[in-house]
C-alpha positions as CSV (number, residue, x, y, z in Angstrom):
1,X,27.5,-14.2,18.3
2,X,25.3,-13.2,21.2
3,X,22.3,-15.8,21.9
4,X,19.4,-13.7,22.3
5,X,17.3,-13.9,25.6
6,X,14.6,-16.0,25.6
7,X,11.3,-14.8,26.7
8,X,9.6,-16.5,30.4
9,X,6.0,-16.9,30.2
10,X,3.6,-18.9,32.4
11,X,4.1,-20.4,35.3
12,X,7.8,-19.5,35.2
13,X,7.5,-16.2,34.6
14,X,5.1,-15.9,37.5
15,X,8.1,-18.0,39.4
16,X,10.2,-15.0,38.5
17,X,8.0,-12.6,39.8
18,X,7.6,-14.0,42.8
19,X,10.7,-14.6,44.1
20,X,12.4,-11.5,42.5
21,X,9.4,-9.2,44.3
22,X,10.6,-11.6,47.7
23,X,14.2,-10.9,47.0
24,X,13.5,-6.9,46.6
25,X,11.6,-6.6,49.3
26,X,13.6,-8.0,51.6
27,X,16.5,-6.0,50.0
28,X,14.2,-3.4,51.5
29,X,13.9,-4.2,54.5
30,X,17.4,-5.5,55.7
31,X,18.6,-1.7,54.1
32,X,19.7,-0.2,57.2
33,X,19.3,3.4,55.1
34,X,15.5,2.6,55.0
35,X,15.1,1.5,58.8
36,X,14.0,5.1,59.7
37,X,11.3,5.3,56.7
38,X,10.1,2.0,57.0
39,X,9.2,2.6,60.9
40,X,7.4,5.6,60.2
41,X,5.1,4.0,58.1
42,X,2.3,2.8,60.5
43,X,2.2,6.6,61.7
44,X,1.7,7.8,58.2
45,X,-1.3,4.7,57.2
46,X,-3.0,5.8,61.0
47,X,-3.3,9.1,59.3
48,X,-4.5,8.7,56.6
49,X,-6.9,6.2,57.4
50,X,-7.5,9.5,60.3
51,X,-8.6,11.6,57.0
52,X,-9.9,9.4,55.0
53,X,-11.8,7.6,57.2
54,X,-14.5,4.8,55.2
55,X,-13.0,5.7,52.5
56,X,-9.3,4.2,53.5
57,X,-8.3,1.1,52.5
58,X,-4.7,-1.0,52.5
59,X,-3.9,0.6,49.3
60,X,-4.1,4.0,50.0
61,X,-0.1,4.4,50.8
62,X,0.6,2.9,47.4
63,X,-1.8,5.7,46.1
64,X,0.6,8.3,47.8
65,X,4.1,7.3,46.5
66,X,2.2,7.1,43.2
67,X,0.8,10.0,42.9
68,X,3.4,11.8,44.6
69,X,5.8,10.9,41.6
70,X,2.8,11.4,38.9
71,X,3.7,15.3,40.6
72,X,7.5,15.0,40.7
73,X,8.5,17.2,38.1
74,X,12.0,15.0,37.4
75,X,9.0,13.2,35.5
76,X,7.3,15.2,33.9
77,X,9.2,14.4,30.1
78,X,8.4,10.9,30.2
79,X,4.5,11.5,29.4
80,X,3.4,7.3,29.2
81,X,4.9,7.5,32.7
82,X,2.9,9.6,34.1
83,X,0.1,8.4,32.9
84,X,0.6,5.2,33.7
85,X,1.4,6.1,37.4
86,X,-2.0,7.4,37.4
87,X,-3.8,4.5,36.2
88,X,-2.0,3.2,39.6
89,X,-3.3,5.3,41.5
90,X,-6.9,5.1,40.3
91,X,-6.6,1.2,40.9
92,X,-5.2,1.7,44.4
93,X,-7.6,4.7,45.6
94,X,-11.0,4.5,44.5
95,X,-11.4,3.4,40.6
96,X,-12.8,6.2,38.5
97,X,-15.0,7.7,41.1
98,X,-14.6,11.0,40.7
99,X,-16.0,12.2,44.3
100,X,-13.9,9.3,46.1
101,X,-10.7,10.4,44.3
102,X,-11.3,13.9,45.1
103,X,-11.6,12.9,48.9
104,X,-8.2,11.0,48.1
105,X,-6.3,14.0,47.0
106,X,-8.2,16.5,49.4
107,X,-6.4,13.8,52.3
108,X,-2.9,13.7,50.7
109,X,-3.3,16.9,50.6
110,X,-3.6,17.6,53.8
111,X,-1.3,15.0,55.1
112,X,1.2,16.3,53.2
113,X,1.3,19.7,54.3
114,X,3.3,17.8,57.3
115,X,6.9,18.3,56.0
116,X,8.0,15.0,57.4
117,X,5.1,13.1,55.7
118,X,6.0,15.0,52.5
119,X,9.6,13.8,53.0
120,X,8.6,10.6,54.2
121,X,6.2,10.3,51.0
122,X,8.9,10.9,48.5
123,X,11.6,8.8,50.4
124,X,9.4,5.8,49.8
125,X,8.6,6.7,46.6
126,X,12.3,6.9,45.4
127,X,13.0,3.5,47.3
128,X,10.0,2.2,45.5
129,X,11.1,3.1,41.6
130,X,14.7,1.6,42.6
131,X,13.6,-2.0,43.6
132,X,10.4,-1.8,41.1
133,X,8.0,-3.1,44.3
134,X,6.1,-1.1,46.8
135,X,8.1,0.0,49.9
136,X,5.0,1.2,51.4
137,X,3.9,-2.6,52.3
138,X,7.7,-3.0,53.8
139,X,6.0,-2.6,57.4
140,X,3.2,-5.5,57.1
141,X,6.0,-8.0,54.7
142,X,7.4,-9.7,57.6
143,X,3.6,-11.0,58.6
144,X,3.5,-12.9,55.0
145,X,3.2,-16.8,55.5
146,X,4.4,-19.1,52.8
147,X,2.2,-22.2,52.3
148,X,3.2,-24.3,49.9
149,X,0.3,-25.6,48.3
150,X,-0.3,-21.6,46.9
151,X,3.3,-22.0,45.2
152,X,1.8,-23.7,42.1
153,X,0.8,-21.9,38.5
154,X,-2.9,-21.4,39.8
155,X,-1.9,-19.9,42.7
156,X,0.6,-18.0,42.8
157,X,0.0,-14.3,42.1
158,X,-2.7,-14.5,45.1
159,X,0.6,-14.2,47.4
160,X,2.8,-12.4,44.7
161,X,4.2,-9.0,45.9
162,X,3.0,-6.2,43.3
163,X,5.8,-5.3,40.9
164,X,6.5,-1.2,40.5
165,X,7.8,0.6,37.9
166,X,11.8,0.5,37.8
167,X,14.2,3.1,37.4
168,X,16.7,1.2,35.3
169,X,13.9,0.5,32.8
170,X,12.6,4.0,32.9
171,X,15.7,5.7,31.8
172,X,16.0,3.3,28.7
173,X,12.6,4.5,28.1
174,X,13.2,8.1,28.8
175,X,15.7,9.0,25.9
176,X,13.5,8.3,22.6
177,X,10.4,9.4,24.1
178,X,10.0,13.2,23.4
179,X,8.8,15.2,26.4
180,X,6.2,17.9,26.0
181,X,7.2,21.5,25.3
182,X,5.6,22.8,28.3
183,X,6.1,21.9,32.3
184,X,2.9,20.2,32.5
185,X,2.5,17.1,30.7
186,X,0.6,15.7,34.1
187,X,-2.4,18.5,32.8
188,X,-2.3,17.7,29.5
189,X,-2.8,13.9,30.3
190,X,-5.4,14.8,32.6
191,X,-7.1,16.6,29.8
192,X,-6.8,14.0,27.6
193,X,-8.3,11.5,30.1
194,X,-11.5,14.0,30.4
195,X,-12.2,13.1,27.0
196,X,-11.9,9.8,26.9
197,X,-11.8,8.0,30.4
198,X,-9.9,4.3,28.8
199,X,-7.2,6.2,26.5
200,X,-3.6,6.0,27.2
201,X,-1.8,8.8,24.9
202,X,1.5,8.4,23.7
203,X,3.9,10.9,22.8
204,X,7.0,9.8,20.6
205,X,9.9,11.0,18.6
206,X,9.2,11.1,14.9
207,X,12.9,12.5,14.0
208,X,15.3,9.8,15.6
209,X,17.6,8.8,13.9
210,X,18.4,5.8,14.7
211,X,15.6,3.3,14.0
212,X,16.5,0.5,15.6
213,X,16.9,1.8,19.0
214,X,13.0,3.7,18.6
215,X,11.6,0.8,17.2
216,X,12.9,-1.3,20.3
217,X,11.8,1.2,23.1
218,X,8.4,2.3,20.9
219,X,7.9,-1.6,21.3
220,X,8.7,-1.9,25.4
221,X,6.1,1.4,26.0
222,X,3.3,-0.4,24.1
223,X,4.0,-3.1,26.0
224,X,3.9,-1.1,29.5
225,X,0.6,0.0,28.3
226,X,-0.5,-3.7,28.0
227,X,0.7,-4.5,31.0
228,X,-0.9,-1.9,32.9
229,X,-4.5,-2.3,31.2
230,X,-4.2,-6.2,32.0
231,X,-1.2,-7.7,34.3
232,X,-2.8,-11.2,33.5
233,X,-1.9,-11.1,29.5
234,X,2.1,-10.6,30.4
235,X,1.7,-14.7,31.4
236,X,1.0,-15.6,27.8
237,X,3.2,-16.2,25.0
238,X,3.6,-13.8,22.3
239,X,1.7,-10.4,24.1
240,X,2.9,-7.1,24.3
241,X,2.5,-7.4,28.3
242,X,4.8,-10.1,28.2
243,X,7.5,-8.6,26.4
244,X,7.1,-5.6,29.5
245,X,7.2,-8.1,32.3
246,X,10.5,-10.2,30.6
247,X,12.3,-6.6,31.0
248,X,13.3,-7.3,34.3
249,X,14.1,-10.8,34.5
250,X,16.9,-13.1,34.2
251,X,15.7,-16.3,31.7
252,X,18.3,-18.4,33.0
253,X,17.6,-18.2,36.8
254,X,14.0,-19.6,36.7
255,X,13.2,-23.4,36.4
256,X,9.7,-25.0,36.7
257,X,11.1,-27.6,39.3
258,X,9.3,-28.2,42.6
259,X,12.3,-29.3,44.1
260,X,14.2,-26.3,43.2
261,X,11.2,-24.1,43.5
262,X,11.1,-25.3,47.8
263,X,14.4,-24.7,48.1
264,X,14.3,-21.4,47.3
265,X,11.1,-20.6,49.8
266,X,13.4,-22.7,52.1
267,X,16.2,-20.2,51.5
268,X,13.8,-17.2,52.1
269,X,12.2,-18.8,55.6
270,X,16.1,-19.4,56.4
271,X,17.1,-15.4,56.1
272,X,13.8,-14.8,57.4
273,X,14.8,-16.6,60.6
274,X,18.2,-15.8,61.1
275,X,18.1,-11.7,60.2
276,X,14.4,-10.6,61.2
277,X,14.3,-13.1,64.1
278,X,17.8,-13.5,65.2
279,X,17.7,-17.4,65.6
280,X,21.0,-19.2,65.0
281,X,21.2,-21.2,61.8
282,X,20.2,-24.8,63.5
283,X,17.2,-24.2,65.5
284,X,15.9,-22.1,62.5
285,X,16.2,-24.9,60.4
286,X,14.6,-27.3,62.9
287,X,11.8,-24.8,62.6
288,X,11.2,-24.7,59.3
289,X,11.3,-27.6,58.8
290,X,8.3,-28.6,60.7
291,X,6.5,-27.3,57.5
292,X,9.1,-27.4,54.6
293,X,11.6,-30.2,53.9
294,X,14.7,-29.8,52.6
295,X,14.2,-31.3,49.1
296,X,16.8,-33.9,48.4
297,X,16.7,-36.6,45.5
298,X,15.9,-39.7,48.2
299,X,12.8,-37.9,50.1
300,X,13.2,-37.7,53.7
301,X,10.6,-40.1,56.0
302,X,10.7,-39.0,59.0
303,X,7.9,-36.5,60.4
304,X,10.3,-33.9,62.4
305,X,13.6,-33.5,61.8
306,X,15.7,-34.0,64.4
307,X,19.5,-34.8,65.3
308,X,19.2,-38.3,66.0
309,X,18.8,-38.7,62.4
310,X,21.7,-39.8,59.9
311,X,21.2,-37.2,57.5
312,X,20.3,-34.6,60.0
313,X,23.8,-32.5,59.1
314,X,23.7,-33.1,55.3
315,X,20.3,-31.4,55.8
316,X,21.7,-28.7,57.6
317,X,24.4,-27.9,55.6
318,X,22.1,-28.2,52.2
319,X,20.1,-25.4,54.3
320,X,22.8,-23.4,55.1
321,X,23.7,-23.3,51.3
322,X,20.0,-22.2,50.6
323,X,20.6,-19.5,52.9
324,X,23.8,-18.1,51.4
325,X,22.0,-18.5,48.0
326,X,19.0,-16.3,49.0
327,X,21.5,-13.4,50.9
328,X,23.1,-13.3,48.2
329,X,19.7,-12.3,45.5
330,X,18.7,-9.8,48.7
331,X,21.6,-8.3,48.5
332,X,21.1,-7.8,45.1
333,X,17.7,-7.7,44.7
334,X,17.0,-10.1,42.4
335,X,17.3,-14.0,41.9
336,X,20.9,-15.2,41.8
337,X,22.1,-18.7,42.2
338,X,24.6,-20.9,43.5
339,X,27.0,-20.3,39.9
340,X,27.2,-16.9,41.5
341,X,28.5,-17.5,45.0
C-alpha cells in the first residue's frame, strides 16, 4: 500500500520554496526558447514606468502577466482563478485604490496596443503559469546575492522568489469546478467584488459524481484561497494554506540540515558561475569559496582555499558534484538530488 505524502511545514517548507523558486527560475533563464523574451524585458518595464510614471513601481510587470491571463479567455471556466489572479494584481499594482488601478489599466492599455508588447506580455505570462514563479523578474535574477546568515527559518522568505500559480495544478483544479454559463466570468467576479471588496466567490459542481475526487479538489481551492488572503499561514501545521503550498513539493527532497542546506546554495553559486559567467569549474570554486565552504563532516580551517592544501581536490570534486546536482533540478525545475543522477 501507497505511504501517503507527508505534509512540509515551517522552516522546511520555506526550504522548499526557496530553492524550488531558485531552481525554476534559473530553469528560466538558461531556456534558450525564452532568451528573446527575457531581453526585451527592460524595454517593456522603461515603458511602463514611461506611462505610469510615480505611480510605477518593481511590481508593475507582474501586474501585466497577471492581468493579462485574468483576460485570457482559455481562463475564463476556472472562476477562483480568475479571481485569484486579480487579487495578484491588486497586491502588485496599487492595493484597492480605485483611481491608481484605473491609471494601471489605462497604461497597460496603452502599452499593449504595441503588438510586440502584447505578445511579449502573454509570452511571459504562459512562461510564468509553467514554472509557477514570475518570469517578469528573470531580467534582475542574476543580481540576487546569497548571504548566508538570511538562509535561516527567520529569514528566509525576505530573499524567497514569489511562487505563481502552476499550470499542472490548475488543470487538476479545472475539471470539477464548473465554469459559468456565459463568456464573462471576469465581469461577474468584478461584480461580485463591487459588493463586497474582501469576498472570494466560489463556483462548484453540485452533480459530480464522484465524491472523492470533488471533495479532494473542493479542499485544494479553499486552500488557494487561504493562501492567497495570507501566504504566511501555509508555514503552519494543519491550515488550509498549507495544504496549497505542499501541492507542489516533493516531502522527501527537503531536510532542515545546515550542512546540506549550504551545499545546495553552493550548488546554485557553482551553475551560477560556470553557465551565466562562463568560468571554468576550478577558479569558480575558488571564488565561492571566499564566502561559502564546502560543508564537509571535519570543518575546513583554513581562511581561503587554495591548492596548496591537502584536501583542496576532495573539495573540488564534492563541488563539482553539487553542481551536477543543481543542473540537474534546473533542468527540471524543481529540487532533485544526488539518488537521481
Amino acid at each position: 500500500m501507497k505511504k501517503n505524502k507527508a505534509l512540509l511545514h515551517g522552516y522546511r517548507l520555506k526550504l522548499a520554496v526557496f530553492l524550488n523558486n531558485e531552481y525554476a527560475m534559473r530553469s528560466i533563464i538558461s531556456n534558450d526558447e525564452y532568451k528573446t523574451y527575457i531581453e526585451q524585458l527592460p524595454a517593456l518595464k522603461n515603458e511602463l514606468q514611461e506611462n505610469l510614471g510615480k505611480l510605477y513601481n518593481t511590481s508593475i510587470a507582474d501586474a501585466c502577466i497577471e492581468y493579462h491571463l485574468y483576460h485570457s479567455p482559455e481562463y475564463y471556466d476556472m472562476d477562483i482563478f480568475c479571481d485569484m489572479i486579480y487579487k495578484r494584481v491588486l497586491k502588485h499594482a496599487h492595493g484597492h485604490s480605485i483611481n491608481d488601478n484605473i491609471e494601471f489599466e489605462n497604461a497597460y492599455d496603452l502599452v499593449t496596443l504595441n503588438a510586440k508588447n502584447k505578445d511579449l506580455i502573454s509570452k511571459l505570462s504562459e512562461i510564468s503559469i509553467k514554472h509557477g514563479v514570475y518570469a517578469t523578474r528573470a531580467d534582475a535574477f542574476g543580481k540576487k546575492t546569497y548571504p548566508l546568515e538570511l538562509i535561516n527559518e527567520e529569514n528566509i522568505e525576505k530573499i524567497t522568489e514569489e511562487t505563481f500559480f502552476n499550470i499542472n495544478i490548475l488543470n487538476e483544479i479545472n475539471p470539477t469546478l464548473t465554469h459559468s454559463t456565459t463568456d464573462s466570468a471576469p465581469q461577474q467576479l468584478k461584480n461580485a467584488r463591487e459588493g463586497e471588496q474582501n469576498s472570494t466567490p466560489l463556483f462548484t459542481e453540485t452533480h459530480n459524481k464522484n465524491i472523492e475526487r470533488e471533495i479532494r479538489i473542493n479542499k485544494l481551492t479553499t486552500s488557494m484561497v487561504a493562501y492567497e488572503q495570507q501566504p504566511s499561514s501555509a508555514f503552519t501545521t494543519n491550515t488550509a494554506a498549507n495544504q496549497y503550498l505542499n501541492a507542489f513539493y516533493n516531502t522527501n527532497n527537503i531536510k532542515d540540515i545546515h550542512k546540506e542546506i549550504s551545499n545546495k546554495i553552493f550548488g546554485l553559486l557553482m551553475w551560477d558561475m560556470t553557465t551565466l559567467k562562463k568560468m571554468k569549474q576550478k577558479p569558480a570554486f575558488k571564488e565561492i569559496s571566499k564566502n561559502i565552504k564546502i560543508a564537509r563532516k571535519k570543518p575546513c580551517v583554513h581562511s581561503t582555499c587554495n591548492e596548496e592544501c591537502s584536501d583542496f581536490e576532495s573539495c573540488l570534486n564534492a563541488a563539482s558534484r553539487h553542481l551536477r546536482i543543481a543542473r540537474n533540478s534546473i533542468k527540471a525545475g524543481t529540487l532533485k538530488t544526488a539518488k537521481d543522477l
